[in-house]
ROFILUM-299151 format. One record per residue: residue number from 1; x, y, z of N, C-alpha, C in turn. Coordinates in nm, 3 decimals. Example, Ala and Ser with C-alpha at 12.3 -4.5 7.8 and 13.67 -1.06 7.14 Angstrom:
BEGIN
> 1 | 1.319 | -0.569 | 0.780 | 1.230 | -0.450 | 0.780 | 1.320 | -0.330 | 0.780
> 2 | 1.285 | -0.225 | 0.708 | 1.367 | -0.106 | 0.714 | 1.290 | 0.003 | 0.787
This chain:
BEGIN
> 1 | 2.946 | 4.752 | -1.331 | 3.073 | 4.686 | -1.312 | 3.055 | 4.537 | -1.341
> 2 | 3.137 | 4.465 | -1.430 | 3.137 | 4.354 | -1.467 | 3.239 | 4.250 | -1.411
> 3 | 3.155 | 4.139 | -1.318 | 3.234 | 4.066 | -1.252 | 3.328 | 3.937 | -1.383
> 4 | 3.452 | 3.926 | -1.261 | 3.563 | 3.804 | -1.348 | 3.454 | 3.716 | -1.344
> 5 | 3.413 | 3.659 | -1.251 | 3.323 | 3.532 | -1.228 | 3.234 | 3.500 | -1.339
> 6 | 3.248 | 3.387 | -1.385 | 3.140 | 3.333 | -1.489 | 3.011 | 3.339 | -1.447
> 7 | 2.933 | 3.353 | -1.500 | 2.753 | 3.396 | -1.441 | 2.699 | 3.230 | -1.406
> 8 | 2.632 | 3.214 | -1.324 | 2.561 | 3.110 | -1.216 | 2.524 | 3.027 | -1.393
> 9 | 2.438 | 3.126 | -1.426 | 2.372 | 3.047 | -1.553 | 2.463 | 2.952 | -1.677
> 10 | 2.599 | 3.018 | -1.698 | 2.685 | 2.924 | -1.792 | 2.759 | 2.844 | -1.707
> 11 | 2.759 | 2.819 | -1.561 | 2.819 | 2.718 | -1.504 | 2.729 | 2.579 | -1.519
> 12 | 2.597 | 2.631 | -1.437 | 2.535 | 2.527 | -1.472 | 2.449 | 2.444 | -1.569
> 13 | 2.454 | 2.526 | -1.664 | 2.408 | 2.454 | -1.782 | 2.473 | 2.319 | -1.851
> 14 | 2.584 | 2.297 | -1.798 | 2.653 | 2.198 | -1.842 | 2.618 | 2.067 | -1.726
> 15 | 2.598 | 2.128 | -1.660 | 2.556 | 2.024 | -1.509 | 2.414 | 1.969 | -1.517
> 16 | 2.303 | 2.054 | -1.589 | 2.174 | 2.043 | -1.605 | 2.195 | 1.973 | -1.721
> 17 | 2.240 | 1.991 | -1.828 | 2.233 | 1.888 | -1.932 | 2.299 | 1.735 | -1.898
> 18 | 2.408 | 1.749 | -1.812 | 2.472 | 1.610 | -1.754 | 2.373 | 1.551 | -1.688
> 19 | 2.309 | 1.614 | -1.596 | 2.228 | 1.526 | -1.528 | 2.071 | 1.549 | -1.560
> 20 | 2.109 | 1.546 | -1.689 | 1.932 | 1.528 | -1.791 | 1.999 | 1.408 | -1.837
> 21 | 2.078 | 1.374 | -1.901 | 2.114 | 1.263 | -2.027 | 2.153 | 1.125 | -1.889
> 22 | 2.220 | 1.174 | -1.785 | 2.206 | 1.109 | -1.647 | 2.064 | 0.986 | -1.600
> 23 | 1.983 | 1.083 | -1.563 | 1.819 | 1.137 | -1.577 | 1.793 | 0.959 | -1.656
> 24 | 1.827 | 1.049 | -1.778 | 1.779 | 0.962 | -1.866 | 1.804 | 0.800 | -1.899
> 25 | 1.916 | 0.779 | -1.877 | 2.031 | 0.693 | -1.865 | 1.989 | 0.554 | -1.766
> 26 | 1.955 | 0.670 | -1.638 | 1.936 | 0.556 | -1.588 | 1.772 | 0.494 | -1.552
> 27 | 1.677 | 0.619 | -1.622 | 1.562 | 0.555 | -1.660 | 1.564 | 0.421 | -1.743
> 28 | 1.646 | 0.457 | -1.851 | 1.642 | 0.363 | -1.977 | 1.703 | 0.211 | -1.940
> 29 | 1.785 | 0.253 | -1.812 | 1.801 | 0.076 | -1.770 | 1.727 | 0.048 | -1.648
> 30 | 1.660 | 0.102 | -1.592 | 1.583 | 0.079 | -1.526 | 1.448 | -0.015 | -1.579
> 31 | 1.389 | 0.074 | -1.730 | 1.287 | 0.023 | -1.804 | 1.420 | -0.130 | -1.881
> 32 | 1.439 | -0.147 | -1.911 | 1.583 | -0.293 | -1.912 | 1.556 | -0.335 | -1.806
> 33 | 1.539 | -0.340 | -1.692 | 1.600 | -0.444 | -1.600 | 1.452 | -0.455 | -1.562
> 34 | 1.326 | -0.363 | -1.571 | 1.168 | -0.418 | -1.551 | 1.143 | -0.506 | -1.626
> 35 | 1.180 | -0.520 | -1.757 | 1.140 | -0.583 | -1.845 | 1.188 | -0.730 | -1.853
> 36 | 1.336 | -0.714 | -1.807 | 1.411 | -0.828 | -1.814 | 1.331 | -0.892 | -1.666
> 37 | 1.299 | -0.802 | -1.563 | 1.234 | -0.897 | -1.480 | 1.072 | -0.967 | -1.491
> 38 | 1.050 | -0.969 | -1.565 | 0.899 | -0.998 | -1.641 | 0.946 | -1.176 | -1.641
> 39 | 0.828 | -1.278 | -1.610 | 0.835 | -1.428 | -1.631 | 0.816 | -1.366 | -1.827
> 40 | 0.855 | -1.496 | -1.863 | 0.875 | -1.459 | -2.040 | 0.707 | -1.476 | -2.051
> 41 | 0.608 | -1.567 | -2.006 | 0.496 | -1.572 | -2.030 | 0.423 | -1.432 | -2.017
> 42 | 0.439 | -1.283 | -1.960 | 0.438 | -1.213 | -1.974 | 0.464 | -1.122 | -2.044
> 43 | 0.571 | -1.121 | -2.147 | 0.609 | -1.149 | -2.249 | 0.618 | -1.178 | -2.402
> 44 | 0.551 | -1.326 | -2.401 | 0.487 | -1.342 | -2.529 | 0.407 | -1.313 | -2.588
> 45 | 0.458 | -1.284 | -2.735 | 0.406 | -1.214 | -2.840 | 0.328 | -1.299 | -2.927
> 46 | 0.393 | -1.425 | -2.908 | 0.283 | -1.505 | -3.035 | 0.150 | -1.515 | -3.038
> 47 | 0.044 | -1.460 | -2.915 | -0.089 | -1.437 | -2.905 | -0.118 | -1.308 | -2.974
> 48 | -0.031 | -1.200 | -3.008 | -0.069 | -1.076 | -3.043 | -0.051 | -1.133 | -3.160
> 49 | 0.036 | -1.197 | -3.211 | 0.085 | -1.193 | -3.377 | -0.014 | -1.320 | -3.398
> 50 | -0.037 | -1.391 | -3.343 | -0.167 | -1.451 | -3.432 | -0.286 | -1.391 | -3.468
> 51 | -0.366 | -1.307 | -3.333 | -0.428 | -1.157 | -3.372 | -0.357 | -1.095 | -3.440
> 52 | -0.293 | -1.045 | -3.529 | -0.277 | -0.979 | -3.644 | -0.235 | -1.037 | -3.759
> 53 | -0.183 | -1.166 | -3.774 | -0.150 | -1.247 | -3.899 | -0.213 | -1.397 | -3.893
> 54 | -0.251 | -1.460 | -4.008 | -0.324 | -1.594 | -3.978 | -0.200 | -1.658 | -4.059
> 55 | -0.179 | -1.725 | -3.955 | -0.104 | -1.852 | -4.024 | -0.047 | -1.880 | -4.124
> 56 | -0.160 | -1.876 | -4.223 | -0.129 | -1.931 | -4.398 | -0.047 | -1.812 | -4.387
> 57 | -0.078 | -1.721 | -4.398 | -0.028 | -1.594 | -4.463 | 0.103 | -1.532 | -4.363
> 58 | 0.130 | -1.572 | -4.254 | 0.286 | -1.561 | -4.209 | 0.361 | -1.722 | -4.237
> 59 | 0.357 | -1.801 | -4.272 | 0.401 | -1.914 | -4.301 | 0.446 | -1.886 | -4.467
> 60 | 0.385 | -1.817 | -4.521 | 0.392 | -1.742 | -4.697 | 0.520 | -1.711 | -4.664
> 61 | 0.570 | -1.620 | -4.552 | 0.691 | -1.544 | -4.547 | 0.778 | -1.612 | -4.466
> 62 | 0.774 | -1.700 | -4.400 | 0.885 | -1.751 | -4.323 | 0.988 | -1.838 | -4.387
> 63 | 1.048 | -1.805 | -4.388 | 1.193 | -1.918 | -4.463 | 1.169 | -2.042 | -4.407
> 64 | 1.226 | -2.167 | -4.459 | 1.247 | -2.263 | -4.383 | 1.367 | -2.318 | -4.394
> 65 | 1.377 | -2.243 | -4.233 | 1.483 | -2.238 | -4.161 | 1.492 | -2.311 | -4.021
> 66 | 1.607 | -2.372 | -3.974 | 1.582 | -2.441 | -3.875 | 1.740 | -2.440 | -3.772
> 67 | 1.750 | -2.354 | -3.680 | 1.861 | -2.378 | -3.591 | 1.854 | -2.369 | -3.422
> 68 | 1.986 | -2.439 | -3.370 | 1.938 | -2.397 | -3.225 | 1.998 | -2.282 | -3.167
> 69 | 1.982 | -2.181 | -3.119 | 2.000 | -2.101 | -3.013 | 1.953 | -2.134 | -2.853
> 70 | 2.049 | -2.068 | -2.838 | 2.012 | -2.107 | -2.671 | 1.966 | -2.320 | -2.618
> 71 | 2.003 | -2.356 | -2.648 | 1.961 | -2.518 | -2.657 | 1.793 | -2.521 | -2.676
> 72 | 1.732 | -2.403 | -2.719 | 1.614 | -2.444 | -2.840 | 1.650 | -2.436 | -2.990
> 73 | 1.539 | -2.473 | -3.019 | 1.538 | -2.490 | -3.187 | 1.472 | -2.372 | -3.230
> 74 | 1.481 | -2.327 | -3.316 | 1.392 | -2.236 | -3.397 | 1.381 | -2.266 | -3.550
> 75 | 1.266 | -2.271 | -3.586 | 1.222 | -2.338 | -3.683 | 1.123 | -2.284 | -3.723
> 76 | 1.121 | -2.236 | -3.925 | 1.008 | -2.203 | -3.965 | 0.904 | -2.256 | -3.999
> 77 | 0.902 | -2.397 | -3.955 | 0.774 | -2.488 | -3.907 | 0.671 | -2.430 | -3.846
> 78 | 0.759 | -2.349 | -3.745 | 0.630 | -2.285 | -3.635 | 0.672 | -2.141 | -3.654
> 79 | 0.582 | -2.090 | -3.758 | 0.649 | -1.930 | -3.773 | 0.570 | -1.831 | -3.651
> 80 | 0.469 | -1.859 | -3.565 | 0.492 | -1.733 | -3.458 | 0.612 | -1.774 | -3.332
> 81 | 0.655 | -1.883 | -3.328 | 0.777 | -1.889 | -3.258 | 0.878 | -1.806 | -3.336
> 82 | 0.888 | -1.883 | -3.482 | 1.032 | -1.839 | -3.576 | 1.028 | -1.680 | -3.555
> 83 | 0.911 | -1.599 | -3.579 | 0.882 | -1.464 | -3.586 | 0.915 | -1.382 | -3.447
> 84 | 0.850 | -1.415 | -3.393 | 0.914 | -1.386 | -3.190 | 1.044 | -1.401 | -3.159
> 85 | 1.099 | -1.500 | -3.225 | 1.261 | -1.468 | -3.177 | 1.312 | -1.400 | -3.256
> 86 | 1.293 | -1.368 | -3.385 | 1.391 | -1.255 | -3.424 | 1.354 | -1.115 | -3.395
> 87 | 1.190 | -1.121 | -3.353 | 1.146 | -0.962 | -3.288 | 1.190 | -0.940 | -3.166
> 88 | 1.200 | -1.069 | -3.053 | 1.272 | -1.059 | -2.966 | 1.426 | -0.981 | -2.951
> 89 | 1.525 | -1.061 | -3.069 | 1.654 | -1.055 | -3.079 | 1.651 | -0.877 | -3.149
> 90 | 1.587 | -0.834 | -3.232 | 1.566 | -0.727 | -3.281 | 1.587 | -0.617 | -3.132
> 91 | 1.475 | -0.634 | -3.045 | 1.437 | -0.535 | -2.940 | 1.564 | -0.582 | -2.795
> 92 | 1.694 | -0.693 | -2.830 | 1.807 | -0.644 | -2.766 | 1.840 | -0.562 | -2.860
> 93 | 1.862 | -0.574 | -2.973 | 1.955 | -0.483 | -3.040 | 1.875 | -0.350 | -2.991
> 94 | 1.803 | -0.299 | -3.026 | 1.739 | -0.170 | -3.043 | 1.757 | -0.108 | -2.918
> 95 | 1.736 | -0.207 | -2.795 | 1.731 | -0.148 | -2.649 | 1.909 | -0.105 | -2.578
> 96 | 2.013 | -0.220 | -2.657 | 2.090 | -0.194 | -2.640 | 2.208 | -0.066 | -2.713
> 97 | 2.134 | -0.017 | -2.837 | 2.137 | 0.082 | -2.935 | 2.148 | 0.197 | -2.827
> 98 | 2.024 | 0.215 | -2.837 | 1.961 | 0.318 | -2.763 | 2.015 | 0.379 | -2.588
> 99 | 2.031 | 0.249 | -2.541 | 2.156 | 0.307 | -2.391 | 2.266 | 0.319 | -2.435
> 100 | 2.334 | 0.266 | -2.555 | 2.502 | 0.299 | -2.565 | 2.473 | 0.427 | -2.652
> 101 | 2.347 | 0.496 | -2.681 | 2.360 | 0.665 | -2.722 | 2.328 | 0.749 | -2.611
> 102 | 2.285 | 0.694 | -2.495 | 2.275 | 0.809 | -2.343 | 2.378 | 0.788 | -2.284
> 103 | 2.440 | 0.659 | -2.298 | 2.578 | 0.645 | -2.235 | 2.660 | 0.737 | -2.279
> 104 | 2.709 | 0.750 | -2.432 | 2.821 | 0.799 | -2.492 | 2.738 | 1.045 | -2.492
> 105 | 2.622 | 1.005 | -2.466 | 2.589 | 1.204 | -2.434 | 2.647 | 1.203 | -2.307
> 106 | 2.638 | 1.083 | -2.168 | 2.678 | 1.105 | -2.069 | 2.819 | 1.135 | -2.082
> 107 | 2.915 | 1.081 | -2.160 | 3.075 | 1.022 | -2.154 | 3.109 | 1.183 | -2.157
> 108 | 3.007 | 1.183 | -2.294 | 3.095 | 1.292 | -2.471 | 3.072 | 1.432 | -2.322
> 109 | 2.964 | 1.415 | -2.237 | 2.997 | 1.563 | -2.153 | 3.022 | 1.570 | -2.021
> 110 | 3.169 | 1.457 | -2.018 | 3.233 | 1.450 | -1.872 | 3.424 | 1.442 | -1.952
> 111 | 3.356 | 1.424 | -2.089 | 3.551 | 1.450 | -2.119 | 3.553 | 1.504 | -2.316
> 112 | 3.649 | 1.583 | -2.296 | 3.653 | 1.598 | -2.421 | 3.748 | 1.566 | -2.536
> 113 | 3.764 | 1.467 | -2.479 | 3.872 | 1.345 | -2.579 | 3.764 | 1.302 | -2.678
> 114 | 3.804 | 1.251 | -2.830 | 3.738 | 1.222 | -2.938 | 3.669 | 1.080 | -2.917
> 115 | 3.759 | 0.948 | -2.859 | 3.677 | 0.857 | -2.874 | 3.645 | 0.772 | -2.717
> 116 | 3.701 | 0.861 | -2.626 | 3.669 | 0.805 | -2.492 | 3.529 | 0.735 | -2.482
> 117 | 3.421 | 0.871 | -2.536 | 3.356 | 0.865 | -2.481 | 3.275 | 0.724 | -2.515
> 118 | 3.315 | 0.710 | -2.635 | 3.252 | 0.591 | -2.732 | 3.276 | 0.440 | -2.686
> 119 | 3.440 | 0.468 | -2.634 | 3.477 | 0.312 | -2.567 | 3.394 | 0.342 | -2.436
> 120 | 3.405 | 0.428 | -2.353 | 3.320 | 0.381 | -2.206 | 3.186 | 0.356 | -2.226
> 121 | 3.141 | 0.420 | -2.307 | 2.956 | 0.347 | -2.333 | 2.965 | 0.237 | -2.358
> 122 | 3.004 | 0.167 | -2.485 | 3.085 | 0.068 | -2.512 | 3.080 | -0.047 | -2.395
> 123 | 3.177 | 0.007 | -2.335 | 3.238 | -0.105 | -2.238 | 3.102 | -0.132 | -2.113
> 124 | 3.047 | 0.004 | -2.065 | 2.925 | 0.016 | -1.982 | 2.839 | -0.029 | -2.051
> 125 | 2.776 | -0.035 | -2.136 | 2.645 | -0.059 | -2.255 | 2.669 | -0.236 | -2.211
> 126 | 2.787 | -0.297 | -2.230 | 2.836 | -0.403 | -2.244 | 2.836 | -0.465 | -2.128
> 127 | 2.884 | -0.425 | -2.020 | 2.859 | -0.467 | -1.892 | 2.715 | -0.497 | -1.844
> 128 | 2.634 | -0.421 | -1.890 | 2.519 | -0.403 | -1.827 | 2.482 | -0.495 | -1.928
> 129 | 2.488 | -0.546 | -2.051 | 2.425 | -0.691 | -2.101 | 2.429 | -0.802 | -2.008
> 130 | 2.553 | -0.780 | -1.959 | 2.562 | -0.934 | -1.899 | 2.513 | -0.926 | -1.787
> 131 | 2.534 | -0.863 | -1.720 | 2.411 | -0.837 | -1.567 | 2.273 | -0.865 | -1.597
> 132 | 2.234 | -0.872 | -1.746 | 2.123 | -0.818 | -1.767 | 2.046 | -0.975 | -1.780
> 133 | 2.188 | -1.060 | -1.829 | 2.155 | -1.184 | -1.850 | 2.189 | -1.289 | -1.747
> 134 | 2.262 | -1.227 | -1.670 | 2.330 | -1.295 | -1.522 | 2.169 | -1.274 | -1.434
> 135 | 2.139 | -1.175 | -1.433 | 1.978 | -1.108 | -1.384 | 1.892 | -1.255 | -1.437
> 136 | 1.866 | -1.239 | -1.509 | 1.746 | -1.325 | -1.584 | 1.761 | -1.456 | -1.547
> 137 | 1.815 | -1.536 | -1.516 | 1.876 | -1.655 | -1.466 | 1.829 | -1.695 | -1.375
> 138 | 1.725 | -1.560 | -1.309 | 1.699 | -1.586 | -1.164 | 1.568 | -1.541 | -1.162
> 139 | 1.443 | -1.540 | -1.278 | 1.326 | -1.520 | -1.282 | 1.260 | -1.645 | -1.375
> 140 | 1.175 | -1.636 | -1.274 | 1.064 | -1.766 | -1.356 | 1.061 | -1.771 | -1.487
> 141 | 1.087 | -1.888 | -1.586 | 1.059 | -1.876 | -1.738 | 1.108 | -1.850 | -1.839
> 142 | 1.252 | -1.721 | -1.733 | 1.357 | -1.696 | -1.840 | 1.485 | -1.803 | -1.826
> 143 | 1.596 | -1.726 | -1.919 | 1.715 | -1.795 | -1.928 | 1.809 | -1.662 | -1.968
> 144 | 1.904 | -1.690 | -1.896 | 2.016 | -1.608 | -1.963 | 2.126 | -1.663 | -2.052
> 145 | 2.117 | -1.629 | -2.141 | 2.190 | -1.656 | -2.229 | 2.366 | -1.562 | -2.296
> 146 | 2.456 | -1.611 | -2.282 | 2.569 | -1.551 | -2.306 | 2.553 | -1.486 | -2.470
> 147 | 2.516 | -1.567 | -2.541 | 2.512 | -1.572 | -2.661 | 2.359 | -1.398 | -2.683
> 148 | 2.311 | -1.393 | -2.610 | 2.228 | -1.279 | -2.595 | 2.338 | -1.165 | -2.562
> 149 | 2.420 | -1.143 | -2.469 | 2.507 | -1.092 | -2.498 | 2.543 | -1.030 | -2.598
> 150 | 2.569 | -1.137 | -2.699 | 2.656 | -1.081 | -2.811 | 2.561 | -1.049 | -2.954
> 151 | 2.388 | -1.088 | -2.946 | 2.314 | -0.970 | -2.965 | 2.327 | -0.838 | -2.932
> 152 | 2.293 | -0.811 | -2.807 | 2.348 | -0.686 | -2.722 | 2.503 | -0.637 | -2.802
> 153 | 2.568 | -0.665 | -2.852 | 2.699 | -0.609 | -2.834 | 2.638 | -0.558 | -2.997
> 154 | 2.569 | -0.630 | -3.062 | 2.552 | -0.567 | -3.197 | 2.505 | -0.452 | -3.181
> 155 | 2.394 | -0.425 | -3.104 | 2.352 | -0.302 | -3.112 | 2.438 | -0.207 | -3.070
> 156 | 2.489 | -0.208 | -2.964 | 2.586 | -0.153 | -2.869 | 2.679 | -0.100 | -2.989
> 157 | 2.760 | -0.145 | -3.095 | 2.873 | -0.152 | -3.190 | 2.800 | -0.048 | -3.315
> 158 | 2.662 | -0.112 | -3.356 | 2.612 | -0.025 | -3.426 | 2.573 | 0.110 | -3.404
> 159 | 2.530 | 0.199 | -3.268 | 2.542 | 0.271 | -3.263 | 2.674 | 0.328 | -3.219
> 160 | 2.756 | 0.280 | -3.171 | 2.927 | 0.383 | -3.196 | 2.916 | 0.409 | -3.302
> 161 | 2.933 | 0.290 | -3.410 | 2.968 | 0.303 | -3.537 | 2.903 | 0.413 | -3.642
> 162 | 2.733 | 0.457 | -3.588 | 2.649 | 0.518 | -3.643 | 2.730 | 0.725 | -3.553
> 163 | 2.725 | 0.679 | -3.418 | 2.737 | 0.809 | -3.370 | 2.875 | 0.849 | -3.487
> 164 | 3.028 | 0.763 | -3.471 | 3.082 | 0.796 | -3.518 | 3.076 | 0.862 | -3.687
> 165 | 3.020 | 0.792 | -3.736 | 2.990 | 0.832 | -3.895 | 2.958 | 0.967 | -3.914
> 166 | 2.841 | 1.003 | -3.823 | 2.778 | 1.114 | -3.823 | 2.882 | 1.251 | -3.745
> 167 | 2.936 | 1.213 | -3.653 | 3.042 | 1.301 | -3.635 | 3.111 | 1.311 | -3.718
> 168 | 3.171 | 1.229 | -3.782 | 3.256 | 1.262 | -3.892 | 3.185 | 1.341 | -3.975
> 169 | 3.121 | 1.335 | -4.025 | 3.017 | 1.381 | -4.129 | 2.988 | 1.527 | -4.091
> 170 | 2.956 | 1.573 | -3.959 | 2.939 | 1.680 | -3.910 | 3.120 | 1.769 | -3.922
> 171 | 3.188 | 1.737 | -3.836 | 3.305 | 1.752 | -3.854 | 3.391 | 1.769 | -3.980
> 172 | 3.329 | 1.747 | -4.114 | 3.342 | 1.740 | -4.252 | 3.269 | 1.870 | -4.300
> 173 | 3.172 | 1.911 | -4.234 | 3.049 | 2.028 | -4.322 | 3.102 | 2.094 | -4.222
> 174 | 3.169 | 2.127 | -4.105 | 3.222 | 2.215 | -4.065 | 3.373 | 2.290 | -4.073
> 175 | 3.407 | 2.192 | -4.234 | 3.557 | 2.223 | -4.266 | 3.646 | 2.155 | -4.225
> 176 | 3.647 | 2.083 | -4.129 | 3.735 | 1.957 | -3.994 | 3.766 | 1.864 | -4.072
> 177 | 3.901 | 1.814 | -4.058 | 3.936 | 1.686 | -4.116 | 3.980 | 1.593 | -4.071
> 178 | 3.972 | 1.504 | -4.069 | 4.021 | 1.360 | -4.008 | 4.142 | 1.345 | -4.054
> 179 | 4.285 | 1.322 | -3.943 | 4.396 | 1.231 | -4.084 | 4.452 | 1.101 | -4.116
């Protein structure tokens, strides 16, 4: 005899995957907010990148370029500074990439509207920059910067923009059309 009741196993599989990408979610700002609590001298990279590049030969590649961010200068005068801040600025983007795609698995499997899920990561991905930089304000060495922020928002933008593509794209090889 076959019960109405849905079986234990297809209820919760949707609950076990929510609170895997969950799980995950809030590992991934957790490892964000260790990091962001680090003094920056902890931090710096320009001792590793002189162990691996000499001078002449990263100075070959550095533009000379010279602006301020954050009320420093950056300047390809001093290319393991010049080099550190854009690997720096690189690893918001990447870090902030990467939570607005556990954000939007969290969203995409609590609603099944097309772009909800994309604005609440979005908007959460985004929030949590500025905490992130409101945070930092208050550890030895760093600075928070608004303008870091809106690093953060690049990454944050590039992956919607990437999830979206690819849905479309999927949604296209499955016959689905956009209008």
């Amino acid at each position: 005899m076959r019960s109405s009741m849905p079986s234990y196993r297809s209820r919760s599989l949707p609950v076990v995957r929510l609170t895997i990408w969950i799980v995950l979610t809030l590992l991934w700002m957790g490892l964000i907010f260790s990091v962001s609590n680090q003094p920056y001298q902890q931090q710096d990279i320009k001792p590793l990148l002189s162990d691996w590049i000499a001078e002449p030969s990263l100075e070959a590649f550095t533009p000379s370029l010279e602006f301020t961010y954050g009320g420093y200068t950056v300047s390809g005068q001093h290319p393991y500074d010049f080099w550190e801040f854009f690997i720096r600025k690189a690893g918001h983007v990447s870090e902030f990439a990467l939570l607005t795609f556990l954000l939007i698995r969290v969203f995409s499997l609590l609603t099944d509207a097309r772009y909800a899920p994309l604005l609440w990561a979005g908007l959460v991905a985004y929030a949590y920059a500025m905490t992130d930089e409101w945070h930092q304000k208050w550890i030895a060495g760093r600075t928070g910067h608004f303008s870091d922020t809106l690093i953060d928002a690049i990454g944050i933008v590039l992956m919607v923009v990437i999830y979206m593509l690819i849905r479309r794209r999927r949604s296209r090889s499955r016959g689905l059309h956009f209008g």
